[in-house]
DRENDO-1510 file (C-alpha; in Angstrom, 1 decimal, always signed):
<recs>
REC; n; res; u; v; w
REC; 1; UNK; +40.7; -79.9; -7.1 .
REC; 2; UNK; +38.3; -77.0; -7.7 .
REC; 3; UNK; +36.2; -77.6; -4.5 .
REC; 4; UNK; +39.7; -77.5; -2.9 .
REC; 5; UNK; +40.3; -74.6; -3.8 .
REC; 6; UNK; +37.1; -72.6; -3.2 .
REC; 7; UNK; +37.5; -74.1; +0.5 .
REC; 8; UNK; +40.9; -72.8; +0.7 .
REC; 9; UNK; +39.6; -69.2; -0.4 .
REC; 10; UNK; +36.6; -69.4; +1.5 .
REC; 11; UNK; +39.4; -69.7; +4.7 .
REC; 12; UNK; +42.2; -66.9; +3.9 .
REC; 13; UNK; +38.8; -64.2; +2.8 .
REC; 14; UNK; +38.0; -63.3; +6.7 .
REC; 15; UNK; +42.2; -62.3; +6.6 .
REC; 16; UNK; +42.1; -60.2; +3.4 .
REC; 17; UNK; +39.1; -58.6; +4.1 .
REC; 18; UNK; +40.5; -57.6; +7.0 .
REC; 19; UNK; +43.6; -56.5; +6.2 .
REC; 20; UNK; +40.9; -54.4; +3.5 .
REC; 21; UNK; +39.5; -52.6; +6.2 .
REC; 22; UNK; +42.9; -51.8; +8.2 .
REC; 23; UNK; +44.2; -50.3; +5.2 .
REC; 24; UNK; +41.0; -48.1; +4.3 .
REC; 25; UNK; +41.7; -46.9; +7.8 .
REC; 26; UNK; +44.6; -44.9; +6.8 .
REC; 27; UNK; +44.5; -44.6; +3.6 .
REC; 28; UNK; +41.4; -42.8; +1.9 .
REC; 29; UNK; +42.0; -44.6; -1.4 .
REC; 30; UNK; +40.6; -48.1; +0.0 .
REC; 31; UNK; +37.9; -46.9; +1.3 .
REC; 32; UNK; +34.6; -48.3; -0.5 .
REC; 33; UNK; +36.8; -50.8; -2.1 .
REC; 34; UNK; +35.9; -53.4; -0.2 .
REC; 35; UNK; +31.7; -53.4; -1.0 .
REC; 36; UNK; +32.9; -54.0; -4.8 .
REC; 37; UNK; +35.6; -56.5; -4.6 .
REC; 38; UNK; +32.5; -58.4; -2.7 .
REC; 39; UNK; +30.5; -58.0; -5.8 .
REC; 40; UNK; +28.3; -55.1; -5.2 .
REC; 41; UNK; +29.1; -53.0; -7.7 .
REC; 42; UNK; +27.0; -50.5; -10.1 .
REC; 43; UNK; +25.2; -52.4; -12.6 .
REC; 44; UNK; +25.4; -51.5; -15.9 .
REC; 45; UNK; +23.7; -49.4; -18.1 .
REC; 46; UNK; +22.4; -52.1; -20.4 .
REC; 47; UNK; +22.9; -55.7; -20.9 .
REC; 48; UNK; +26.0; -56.9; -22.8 .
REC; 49; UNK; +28.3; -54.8; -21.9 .
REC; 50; UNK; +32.4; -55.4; -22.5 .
REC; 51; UNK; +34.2; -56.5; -19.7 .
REC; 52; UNK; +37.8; -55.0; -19.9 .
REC; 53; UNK; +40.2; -55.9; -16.9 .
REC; 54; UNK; +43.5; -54.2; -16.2 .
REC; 55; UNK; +45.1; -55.2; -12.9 .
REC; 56; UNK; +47.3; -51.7; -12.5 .
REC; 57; UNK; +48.1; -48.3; -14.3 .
REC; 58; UNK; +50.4; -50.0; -16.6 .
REC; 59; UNK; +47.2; -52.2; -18.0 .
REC; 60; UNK; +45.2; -49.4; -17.8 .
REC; 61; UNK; +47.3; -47.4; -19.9 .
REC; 62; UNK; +47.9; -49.9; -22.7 .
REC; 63; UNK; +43.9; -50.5; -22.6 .
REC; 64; UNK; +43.2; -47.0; -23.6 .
REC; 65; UNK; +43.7; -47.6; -26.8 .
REC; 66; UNK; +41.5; -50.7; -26.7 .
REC; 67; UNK; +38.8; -48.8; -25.2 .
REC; 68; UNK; +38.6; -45.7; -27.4 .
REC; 69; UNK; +38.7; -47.9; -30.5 .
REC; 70; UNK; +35.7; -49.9; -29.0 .
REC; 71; UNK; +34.4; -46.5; -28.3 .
REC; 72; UNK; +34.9; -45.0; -31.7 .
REC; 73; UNK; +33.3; -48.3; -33.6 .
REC; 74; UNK; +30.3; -49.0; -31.1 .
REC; 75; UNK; +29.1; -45.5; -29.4 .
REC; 76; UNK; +26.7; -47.2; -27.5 .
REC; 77; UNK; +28.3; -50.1; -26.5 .
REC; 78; UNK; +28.4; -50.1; -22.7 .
REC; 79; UNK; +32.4; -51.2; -21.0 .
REC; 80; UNK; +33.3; -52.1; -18.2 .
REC; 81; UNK; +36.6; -51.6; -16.9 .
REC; 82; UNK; +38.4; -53.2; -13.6 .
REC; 83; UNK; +41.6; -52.7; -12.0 .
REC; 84; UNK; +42.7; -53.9; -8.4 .
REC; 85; UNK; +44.7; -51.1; -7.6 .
REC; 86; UNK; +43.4; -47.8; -6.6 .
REC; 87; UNK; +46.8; -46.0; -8.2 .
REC; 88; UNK; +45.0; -47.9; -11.4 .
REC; 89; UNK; +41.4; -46.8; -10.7 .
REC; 90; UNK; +42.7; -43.4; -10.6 .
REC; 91; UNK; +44.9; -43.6; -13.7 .
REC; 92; UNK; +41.5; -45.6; -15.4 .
REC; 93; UNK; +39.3; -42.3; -14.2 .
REC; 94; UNK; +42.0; -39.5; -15.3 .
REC; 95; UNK; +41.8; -41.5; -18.8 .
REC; 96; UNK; +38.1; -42.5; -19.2 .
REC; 97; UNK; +36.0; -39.3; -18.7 .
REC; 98; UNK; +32.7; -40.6; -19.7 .
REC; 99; UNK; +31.7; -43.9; -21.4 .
REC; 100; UNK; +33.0; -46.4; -19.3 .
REC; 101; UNK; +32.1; -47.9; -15.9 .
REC; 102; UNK; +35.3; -48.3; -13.9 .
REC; 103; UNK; +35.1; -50.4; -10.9 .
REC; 104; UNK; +37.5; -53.0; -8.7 .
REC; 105; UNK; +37.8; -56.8; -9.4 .
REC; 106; UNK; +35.6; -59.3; -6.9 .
REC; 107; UNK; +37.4; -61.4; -5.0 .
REC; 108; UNK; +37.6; -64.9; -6.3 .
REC; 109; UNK; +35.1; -66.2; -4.4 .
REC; 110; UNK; +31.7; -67.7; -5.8 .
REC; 111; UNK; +29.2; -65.5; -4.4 .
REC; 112; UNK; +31.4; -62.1; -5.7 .
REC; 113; UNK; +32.0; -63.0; -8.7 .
REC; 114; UNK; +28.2; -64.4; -9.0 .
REC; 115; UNK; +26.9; -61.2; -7.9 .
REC; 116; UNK; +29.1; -59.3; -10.0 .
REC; 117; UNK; +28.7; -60.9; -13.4 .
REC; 118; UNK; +24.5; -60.6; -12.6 .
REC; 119; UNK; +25.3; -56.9; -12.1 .
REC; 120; UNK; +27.1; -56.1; -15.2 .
REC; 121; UNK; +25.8; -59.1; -17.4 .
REC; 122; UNK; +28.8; -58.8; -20.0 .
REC; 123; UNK; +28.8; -60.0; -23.4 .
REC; 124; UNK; +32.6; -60.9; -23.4 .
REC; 125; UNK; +35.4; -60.7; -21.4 .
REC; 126; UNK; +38.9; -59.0; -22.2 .
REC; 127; UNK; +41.6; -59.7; -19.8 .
REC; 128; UNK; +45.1; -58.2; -20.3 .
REC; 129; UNK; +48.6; -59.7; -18.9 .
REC; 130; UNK; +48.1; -62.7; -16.8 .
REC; 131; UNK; +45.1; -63.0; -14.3 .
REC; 132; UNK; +44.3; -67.0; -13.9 .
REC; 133; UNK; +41.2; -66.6; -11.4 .
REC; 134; UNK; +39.8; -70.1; -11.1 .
REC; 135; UNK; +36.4; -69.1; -9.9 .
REC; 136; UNK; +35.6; -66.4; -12.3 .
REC; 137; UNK; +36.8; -68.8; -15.5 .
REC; 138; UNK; +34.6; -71.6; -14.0 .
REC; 139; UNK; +31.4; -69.5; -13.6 .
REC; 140; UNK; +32.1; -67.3; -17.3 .
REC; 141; UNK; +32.4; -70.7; -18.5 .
REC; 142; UNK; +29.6; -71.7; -17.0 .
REC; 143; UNK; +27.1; -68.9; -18.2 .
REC; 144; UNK; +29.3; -69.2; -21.9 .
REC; 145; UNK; +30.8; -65.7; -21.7 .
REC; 146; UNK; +33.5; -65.6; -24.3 .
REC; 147; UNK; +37.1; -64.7; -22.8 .
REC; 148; UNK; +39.5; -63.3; -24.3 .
REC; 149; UNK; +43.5; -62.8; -22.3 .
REC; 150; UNK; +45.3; -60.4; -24.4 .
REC; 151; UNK; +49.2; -59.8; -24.2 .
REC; 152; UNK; +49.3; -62.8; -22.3 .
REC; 153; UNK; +52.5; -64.5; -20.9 .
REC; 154; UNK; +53.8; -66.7; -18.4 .
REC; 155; UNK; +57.1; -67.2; -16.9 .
REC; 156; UNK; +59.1; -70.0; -16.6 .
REC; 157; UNK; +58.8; -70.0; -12.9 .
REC; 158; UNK; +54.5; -69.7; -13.2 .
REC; 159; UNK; +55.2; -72.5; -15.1 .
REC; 160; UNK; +56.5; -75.1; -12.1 .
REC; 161; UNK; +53.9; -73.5; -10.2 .
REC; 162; UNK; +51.3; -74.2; -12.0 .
REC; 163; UNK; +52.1; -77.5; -12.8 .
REC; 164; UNK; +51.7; -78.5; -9.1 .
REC; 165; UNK; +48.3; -77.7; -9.2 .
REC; 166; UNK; +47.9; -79.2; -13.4 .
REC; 167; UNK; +44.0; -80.5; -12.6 .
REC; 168; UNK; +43.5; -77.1; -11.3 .
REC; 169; UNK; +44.4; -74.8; -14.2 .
REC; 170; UNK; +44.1; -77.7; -17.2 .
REC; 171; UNK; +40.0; -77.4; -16.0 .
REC; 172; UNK; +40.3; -73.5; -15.5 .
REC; 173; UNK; +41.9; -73.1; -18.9 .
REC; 174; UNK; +39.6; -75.2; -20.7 .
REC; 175; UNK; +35.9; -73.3; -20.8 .
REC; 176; UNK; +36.9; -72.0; -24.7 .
REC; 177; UNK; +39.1; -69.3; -23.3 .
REC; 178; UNK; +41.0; -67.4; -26.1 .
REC; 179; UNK; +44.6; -66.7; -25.6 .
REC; 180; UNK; +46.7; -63.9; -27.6 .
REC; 181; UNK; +50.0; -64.9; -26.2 .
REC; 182; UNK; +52.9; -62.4; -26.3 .
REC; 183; UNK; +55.4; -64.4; -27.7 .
REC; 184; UNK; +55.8; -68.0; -29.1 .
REC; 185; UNK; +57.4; -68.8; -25.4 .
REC; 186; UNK; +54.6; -67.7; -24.1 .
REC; 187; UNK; +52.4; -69.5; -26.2 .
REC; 188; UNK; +54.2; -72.8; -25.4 .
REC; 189; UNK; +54.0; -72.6; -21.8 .
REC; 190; UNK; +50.7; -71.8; -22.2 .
REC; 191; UNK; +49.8; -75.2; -23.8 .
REC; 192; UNK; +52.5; -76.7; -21.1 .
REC; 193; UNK; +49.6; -76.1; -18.5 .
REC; 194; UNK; +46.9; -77.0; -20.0 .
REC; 195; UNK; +45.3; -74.8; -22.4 .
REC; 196; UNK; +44.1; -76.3; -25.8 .
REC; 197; UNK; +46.8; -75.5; -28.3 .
REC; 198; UNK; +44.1; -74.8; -30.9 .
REC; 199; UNK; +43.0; -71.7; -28.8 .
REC; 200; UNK; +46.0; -70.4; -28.4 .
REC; 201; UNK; +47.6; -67.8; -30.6 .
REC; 202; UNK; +51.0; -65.3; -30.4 .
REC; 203; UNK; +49.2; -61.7; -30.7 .
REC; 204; UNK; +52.3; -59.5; -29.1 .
REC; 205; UNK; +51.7; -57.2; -26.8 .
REC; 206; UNK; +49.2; -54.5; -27.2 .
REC; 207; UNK; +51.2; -51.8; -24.9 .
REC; 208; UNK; +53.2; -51.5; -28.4 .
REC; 209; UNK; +50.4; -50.9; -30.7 .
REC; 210; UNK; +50.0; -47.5; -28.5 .
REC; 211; UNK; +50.9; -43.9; -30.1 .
REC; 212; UNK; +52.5; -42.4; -27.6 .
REC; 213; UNK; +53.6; -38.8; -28.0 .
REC; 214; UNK; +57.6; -38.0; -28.8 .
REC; 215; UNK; +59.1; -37.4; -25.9 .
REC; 216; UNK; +62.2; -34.7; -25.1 .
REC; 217; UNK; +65.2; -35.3; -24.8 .
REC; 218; UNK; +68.0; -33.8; -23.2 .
REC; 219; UNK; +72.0; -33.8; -24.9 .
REC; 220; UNK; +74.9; -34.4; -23.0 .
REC; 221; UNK; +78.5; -34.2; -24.2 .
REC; 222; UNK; +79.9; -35.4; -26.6 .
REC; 223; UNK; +82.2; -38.5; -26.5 .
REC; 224; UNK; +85.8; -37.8; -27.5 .
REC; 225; UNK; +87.5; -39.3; -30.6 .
REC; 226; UNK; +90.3; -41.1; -30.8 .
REC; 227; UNK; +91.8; -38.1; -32.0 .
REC; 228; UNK; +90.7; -35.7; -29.6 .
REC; 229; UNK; +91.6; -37.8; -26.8 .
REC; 230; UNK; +95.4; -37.7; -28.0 .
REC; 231; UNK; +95.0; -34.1; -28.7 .
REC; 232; UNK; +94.7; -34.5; -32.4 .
REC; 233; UNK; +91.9; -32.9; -33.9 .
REC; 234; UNK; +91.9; -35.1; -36.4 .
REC; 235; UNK; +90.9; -35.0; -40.6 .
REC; 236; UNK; +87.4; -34.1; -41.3 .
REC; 237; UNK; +86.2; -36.9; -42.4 .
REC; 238; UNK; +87.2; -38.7; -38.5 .
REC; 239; UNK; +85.0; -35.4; -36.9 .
REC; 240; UNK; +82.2; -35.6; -39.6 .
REC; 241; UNK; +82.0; -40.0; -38.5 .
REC; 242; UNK; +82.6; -38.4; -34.8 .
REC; 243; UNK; +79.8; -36.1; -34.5 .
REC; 244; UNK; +77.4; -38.9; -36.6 .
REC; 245; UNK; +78.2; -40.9; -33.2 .
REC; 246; UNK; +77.0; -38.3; -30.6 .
REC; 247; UNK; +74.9; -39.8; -27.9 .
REC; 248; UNK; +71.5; -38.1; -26.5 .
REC; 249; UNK; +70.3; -39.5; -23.4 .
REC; 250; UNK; +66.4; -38.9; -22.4 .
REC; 251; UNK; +65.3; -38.0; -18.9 .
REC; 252; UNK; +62.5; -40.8; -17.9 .
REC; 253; UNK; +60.3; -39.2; -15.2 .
REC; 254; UNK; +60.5; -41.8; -12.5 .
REC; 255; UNK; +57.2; -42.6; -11.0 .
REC; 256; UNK; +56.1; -44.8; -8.2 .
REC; 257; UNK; +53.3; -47.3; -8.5 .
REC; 258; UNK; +52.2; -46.7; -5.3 .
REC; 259; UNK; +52.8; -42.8; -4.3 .
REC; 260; UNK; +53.3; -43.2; -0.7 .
REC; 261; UNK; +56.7; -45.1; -1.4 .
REC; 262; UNK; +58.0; -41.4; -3.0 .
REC; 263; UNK; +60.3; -41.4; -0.1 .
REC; 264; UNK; +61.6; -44.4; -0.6 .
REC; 265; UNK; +62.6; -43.2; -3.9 .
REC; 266; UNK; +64.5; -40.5; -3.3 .
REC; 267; UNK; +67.0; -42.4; -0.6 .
REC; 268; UNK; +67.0; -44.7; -3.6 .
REC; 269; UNK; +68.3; -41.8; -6.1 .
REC; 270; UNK; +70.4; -40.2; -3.0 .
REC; 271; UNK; +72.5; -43.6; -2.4 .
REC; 272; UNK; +72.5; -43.9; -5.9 .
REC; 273; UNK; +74.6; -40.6; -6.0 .
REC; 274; UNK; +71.8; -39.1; -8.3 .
REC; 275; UNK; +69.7; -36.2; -7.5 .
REC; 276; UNK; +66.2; -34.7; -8.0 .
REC; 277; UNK; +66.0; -32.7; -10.2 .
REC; 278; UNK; +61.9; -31.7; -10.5 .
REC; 279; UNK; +59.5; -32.5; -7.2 .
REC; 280; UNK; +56.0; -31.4; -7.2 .
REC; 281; UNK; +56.7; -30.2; -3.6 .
REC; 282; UNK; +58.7; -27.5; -2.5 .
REC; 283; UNK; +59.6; -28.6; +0.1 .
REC; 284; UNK; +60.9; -31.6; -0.2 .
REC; 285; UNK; +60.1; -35.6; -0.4 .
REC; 286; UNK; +57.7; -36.1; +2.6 .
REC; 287; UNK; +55.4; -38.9; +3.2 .
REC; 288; UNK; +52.2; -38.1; +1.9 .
REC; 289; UNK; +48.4; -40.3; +1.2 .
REC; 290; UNK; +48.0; -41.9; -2.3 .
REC; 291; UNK; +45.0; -39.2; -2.4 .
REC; 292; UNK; +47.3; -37.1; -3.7 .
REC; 293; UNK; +49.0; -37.3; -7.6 .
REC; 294; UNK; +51.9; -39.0; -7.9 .
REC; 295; UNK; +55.5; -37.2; -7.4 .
REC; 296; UNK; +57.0; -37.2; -10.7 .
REC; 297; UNK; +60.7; -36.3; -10.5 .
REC; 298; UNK; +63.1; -36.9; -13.2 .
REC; 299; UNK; +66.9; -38.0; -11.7 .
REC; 300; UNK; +69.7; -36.9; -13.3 .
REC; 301; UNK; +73.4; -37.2; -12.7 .
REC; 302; UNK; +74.8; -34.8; -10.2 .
REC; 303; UNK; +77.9; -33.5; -11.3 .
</recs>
């Protein structure tokens, strides 16, 4: 089933690289992606290096805290850390000032991921969310790299997928990977397709072992008692239960994975009857390159 697969890789690559090279045409981001995800990447510093991966800003963002532990315990320790995303390389650089190698996954094809692993020559492998590549397992496996998913999870739906394909993922799953599931569901499903149900642990999630700082909040009025509503102002002890009940809502900046779809989120806040309340240009939404930062607006009610 494995050598089915590799064939069926081997067919759809000439597609993807292509489509690789159409969108580094127009979109500055991409380009130089395309030599690392074949492999050639930078190779490390030293042997044994940590091998973090975090497929998109929101991984990237719950891995800082990963990384600067690592950092703080083992100063010399060389890491490793790769996203597939460039929103996430970007968010991985803005983080990771010094310290850490950042780079793009390889495709899962043998020859990438063979050139890639003899380029960075990790010690272990850390893998956050959900990333089943059947090529990389086999050939960590392979050269005994111990891996490690963290927060993992599956959904019911991955599930009946993966079933279809059981030989596949049953032999993928079973080179002594570690699994930190996020929840006992999780956990079961992961045994469901295969994994050895000794190796398999609930963990939680690590985006919630984060300190993140306090964030402001913004009142709005107040909800009317009972008795204010009937035009009774009511004893003191109704106000002093009224105003214990007062509700403060919190502006959440709302950000776009992928900048160039801004736009798309302000006709999105417009039909929504909402408006914008904060845009980092003057002069309006406008479609602009992912080269730039993100537009962080925060939508409010219009009244």
């Amino acid at each position: 089933m494995r050598l089915l697969y590799v064939l069926l890789i081997y067919l759809v690559a000439p597609l993807v690289i292509a489509h690789e090279v159409w969108k580094a045409l127009f979109n500055p981001e991409y380009r130089g992606r395309l030599r690392q995800r074949l492999g050639f990447v930078q190779r490390a510093t030293r042997t044994g290096s940590v091998w973090i991966h975090a497929v998109s800003v929101g991984e990237v963002q719950a891995a800082a805290g990963l990384v600067s532990e690592l950092q703080r315990r083992y100063p010399t320790l060389p890491i490793v850390l790769t996203t597939v995303t460039p929103t996430g390389a970007q968010r991985a650089r803005s983080l990771f000032k010094e310290g850490v190698q950042i780079c793009y996954l390889p495709y899962d094809l043998p020859g990438s991921v063979g050139r890639f692993l003899d380029r960075i020559s990790p010690q272990v492998v850390v893998i956050l969310e959900t990333e089943i590549w059947p090529t990389l397992y086999h050939q960590l496996g392979q050269r005994r790299i111990p891996l490690l998913l963290g927060s993992a999870r599956v959904s019911t739906r991955s599930v009946d997928r993966y079933r279809r394909m059981a030989s596949l993922f049953r032999d993928t799953l079973s080179h002594g990977i570690l699994i930190g599931a996020q929840t006992p569901a999780d956990a079961d499903r992961f045994r469901a397709i295969g994994a050895a149900p000794g190796r398999v642990q609930v963990t939680g999630n690590i985006k919630y072992d984060l300190k993140s700082p306090p964030r402001p909040s913004m009142p709005v009025a107040p909800c009317a008692s009972d008795g204010e509503r009937s035009g009774r102002s009511g004893s003191p002890a109704a106000r002093t239960k009224a105003k214990k009940k007062l509700h403060w809502r919190r502006t959440q900046p709302c950000v776009p994975a992928i900048p160039i779809r801004c736009c798309c989120w302000c006709r999105v806040t417009r039909s929504a009857s909402m408006r914008c309340a904060r845009c980092c240009a003057s002069a309006g939404c406008r479609m602009r390159s992912a080269a730039r930062a993100p537009c962080r607006r925060r939508a409010t009610r219009s009244s």
